[in-house]
N, C-alpha and C positions, 0 to 999 in steps of 0.2 A: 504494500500500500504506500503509494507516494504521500510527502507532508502534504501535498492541499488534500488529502481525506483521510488526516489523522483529525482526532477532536481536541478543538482550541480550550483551556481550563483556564480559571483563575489564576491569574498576574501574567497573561501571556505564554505559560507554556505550555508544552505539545505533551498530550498520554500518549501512550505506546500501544502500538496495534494491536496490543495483547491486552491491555487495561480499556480502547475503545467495544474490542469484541467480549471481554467478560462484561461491561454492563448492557450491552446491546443483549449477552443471554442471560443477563439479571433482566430485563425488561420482558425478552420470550419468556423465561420462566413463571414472570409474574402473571402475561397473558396465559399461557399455557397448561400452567399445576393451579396458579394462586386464585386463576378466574373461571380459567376455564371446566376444570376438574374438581378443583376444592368447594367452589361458591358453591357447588349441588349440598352439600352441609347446611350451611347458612338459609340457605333456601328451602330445604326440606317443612320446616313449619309453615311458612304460608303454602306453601302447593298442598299438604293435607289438610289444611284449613279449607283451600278452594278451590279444590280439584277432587277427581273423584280416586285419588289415588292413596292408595289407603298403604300399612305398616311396612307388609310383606313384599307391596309393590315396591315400594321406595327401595330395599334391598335388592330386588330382581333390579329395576333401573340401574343402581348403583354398581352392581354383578356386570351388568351389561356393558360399560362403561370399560371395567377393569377388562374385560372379556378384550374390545377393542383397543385398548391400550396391548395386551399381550401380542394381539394382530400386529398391530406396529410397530411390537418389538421384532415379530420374528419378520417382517417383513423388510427391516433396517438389515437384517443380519445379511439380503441376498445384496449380490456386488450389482446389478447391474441398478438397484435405487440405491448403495452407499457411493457407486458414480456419480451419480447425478445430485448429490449432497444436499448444495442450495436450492434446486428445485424441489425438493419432496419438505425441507425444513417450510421455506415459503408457504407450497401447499398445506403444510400443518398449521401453520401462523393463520391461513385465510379460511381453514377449515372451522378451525377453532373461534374467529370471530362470526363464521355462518350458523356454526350448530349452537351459540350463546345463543343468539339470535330467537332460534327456530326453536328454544323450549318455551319461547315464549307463547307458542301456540298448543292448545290443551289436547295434545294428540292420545291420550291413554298411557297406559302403563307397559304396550306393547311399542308403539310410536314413540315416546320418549328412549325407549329401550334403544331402536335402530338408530336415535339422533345422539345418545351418548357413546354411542358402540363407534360411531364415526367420530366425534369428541373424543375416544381414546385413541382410536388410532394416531389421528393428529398428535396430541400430547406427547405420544412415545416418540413419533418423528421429531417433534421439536426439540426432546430432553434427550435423546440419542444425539443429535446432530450437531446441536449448538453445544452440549458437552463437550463433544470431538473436537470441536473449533476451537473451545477453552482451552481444553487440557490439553491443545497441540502448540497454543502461545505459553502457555504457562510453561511448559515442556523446553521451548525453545527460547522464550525468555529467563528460566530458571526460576519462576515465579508462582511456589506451588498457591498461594495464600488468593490468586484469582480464579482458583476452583471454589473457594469460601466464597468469595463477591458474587459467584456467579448464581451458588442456591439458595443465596440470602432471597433473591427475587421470590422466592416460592411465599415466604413470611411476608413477604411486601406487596404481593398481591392478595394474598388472605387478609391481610388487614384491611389492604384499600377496597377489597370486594365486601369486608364484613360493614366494613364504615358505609358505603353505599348501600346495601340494603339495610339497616337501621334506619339509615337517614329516610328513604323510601317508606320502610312501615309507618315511621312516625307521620306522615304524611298521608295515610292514607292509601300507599300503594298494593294490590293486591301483588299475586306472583309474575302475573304478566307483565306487566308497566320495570317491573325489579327484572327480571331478567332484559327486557330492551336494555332500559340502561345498563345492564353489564355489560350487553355486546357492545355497547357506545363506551364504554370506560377499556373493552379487550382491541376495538378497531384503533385508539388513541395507544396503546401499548404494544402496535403491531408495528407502527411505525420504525423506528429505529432499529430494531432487528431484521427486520425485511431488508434493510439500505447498508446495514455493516456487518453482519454474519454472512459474508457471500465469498471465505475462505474458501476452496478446493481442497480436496484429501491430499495429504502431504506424504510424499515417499517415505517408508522407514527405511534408515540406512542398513548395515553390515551389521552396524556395532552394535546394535540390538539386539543379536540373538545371542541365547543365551550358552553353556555349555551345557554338555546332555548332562550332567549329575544336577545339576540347577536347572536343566527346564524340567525336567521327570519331578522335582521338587516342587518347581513353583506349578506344574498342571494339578498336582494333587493337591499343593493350598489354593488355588482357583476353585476346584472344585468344590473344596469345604466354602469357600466366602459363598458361594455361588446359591449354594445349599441355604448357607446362609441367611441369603440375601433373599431368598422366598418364604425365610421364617418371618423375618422383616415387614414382609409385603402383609401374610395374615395375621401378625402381631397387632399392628398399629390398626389397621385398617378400618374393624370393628369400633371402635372407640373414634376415630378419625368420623367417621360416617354418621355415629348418631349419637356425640356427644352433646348435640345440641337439641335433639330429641329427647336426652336425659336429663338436659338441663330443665326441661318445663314443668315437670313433674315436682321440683322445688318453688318452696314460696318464693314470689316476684321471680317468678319464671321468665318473664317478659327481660329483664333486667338479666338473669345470669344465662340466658340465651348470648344476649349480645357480649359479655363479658367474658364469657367461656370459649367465645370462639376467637375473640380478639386477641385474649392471651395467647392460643396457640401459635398467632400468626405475629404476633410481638416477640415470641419467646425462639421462633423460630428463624428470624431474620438474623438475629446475630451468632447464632448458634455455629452455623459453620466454622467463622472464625474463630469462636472457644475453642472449639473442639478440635480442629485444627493446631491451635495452638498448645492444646491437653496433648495432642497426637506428638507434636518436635519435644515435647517433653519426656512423656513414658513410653513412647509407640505408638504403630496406630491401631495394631491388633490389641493390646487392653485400653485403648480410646475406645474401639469399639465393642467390645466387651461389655465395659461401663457402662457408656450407654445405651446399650440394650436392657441393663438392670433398673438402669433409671427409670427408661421407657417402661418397663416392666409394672415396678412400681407404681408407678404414674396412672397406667388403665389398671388395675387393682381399686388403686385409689378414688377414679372414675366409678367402677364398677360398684363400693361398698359406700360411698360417701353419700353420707343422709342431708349432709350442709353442705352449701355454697363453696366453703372454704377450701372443702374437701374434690371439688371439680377442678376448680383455681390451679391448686398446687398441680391434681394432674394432666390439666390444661398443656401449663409450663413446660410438666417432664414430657408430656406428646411431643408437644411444638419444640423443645428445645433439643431433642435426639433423633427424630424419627430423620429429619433430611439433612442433621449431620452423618448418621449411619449410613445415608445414602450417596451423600459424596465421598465420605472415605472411603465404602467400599468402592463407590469407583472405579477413584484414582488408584486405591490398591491395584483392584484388578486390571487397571490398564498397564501397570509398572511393572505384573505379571506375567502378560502378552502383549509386551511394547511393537510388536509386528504385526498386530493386528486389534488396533484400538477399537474400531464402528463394532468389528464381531463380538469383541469381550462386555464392549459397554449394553451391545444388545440382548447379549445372553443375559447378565446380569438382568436387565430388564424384563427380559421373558418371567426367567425363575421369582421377580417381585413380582410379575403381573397373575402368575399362578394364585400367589396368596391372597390377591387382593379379589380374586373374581370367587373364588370361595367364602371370602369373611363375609362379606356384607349379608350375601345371600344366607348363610347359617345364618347369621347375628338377626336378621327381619323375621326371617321364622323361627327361631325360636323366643326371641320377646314377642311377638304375636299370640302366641301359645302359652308361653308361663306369664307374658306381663311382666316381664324385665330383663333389661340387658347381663343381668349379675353373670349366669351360666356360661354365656358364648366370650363373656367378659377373665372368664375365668381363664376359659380355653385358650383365649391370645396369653393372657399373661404367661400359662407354660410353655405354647409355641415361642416364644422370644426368651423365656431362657434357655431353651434347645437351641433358640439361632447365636445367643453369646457360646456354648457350650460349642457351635461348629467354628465358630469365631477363633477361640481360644485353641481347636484343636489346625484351624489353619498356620495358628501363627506358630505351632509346636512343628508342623510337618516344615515351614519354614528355617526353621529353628536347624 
């Protein structure tokens, strides 16, 4: 990229191609997980309020979503769309501000299902792609901490998607009027990635491969992160999806609705960076380890908390681990398979997207049936110490 399209900053000087393209997928991430994929949370109470979509459906929607998010994973993994890089990210970018759009129209719980299913696919192209582009300046700038910048976007659209529809109910808006305007808040966030994430896939050199006692090493700790990274996916998921569903069931419901979700996406924004920074201190295999137990914590916490305080906290530990475990495992795994980053980051995606089209769909039928999240709330919490547990034994096969 020539100086006249690097970006001009405060006092005159120039960011670096690699600090322009992490926040252009700070901004895709914010369209693409924060608005596009997450606001279905925030959203969930007024659509049961006014629509005919009732507990079980919202979980099958939400299933269907992750279902399409997996599509996009495996379909990142074929060469002839990781050729064409910036055309299928774009496509995701415009996909994702068309299917906001379109849930604004009360199609059922089958119709919503096909218009999230395309909403996931988008997402994974976006978050496969624009990774790649990250973790390829960061790589070549030696700047791993622009992997942190990059999924901070995901908190930073949860927030600005949560604060918009607030602002909307208080007002009077049913779900329709609230979803327009998010497509209007995801087509202003589509801008700037569209126009600077438009890198090409970059040759891996020689020096990348590894020796065969270190790659037979690092395939079997891939494998474990990998494992991992699908406990991840059904860990969080359930608690992600209808934390804000549990929230109304407490007094001034109306109030720890919007509070509950806001912290996730506060607690989540800078998170990367911690953790990041937890990681150049102890590793990043017990970074991620930890945070798993956190997270763990944290929906337990959700799961038995009879007060507000008791969401709060595990708000925090969601928001503040679930998309740090997400980037370290990453860039772990791209450090893994340094000759083949779109494949690793897509596998990785595949095996998250597993988890997530399973939870939601358990988690709606079975509080449908007993009248509470506690049970399927339970089950994540021991899926995510099984995924520290693959965690810890990656970083031993490492070892």
């Amino acid at each position: 990229m020539s100086a006249s399209r690097e970006s001009r900053v405060a006092g005159g000087r120039f960011a670096s191609r690699g600090t322009v393209e992490a926040l252009a997928g700070f901004l895709a991430l914010a369209l693409a997980m924060g608005v596009g994929r997450f606001a279905y949370t925030p959203m969930l109470p007024p659509m049961l309020d006014g629509s005919s979509l009732s507990l079980s459906g919202a979980g099958f929607v939400a299933s269907a979503n992750f279902a399409g998010y997996l599509a996009g994973a495996l379909l990142a993994t074929r060469s002839f769309v990781a050729r064409r890089r910036v055309l299928w990210l774009r496509a995701g970018l415009a996909a994702t501000v068309v299917t906001t759009a379109m849930m604004a129209i009360d199609a059922g719980t089958w119709g919503w299902s096909i218009v999230r299913f395309v909403a996931g696919v988008a997402s994974a192209f976006v978050l496969v792609f624009a990774s790649a582009v990250v973790f390829a300046s960061a790589a070549r700038e030696g700047r791993p901490m622009l992997g942190a910048l990059l999924y901070a976007g995901v908190g930073f659209g949860i927030v600005a998607s949560t604060m918009l529809i607030d602002f909307g109910r208080d007002a009077g808006w049913g779900y329709s009027p609230l979803w327009a305007s998010l497509a209007a808040l995801a087509l202003l966030l589509a801008i700037a990635p569209w126009r600077r994430l438009d890198a090409p896939p970059t040759a891996i050199s020689s020096a990348a491969a590894r020796a065969p006692a270190h790659a037979r090493a690092d395939r079997r700790a891939l494998g474990r992160l990998v494992w991992s990274y699908g406990c991840l996916g059904f860990g969080y998921i359930i608690t992600a999806t209808f934390i804000v569903v549990i929230a109304r069931g407490l007094p001034d419901g109306r109030t720890v609705e919007f509070w509950t979700w806001m912290i996730v996406g506060i607690a989540g924004a800078p998170s990367n960076w911690f953790w990041a920074r937890v990681a150049q201190r102890v590793g990043v295999y017990p970074a991620i380890v930890a945070a798993f137990v956190l997270e763990a914590i944290g929906v337990a916490l959700v799961a038995i908390g009879q007060q507000a305080i008791a969401l709060y906290v595990g708000a925090a530990l969601l928001g503040g681990t679930f998309m740090a475990i997400t980037a370290l495992g990453l860039a772990q795994a791209r450090s893994l398979a340094p000759d083949r980053p779109d494949e690793t980051i897509a596998r990785m995606t595949v095996a998250f997207s597993l988890g997530q089209i399973v939870g939601p769909a358990i988690g709606g039928w079975m509080a449908e049936r007993s009248g509470s999240f506690v049970a399927p709330s339970w089950i994540a919490v021991v899926v995510l110490v099984i995924g520290a547990a693959l965690a810890a034994a990656a970083a031993r096969t490492r070892q």
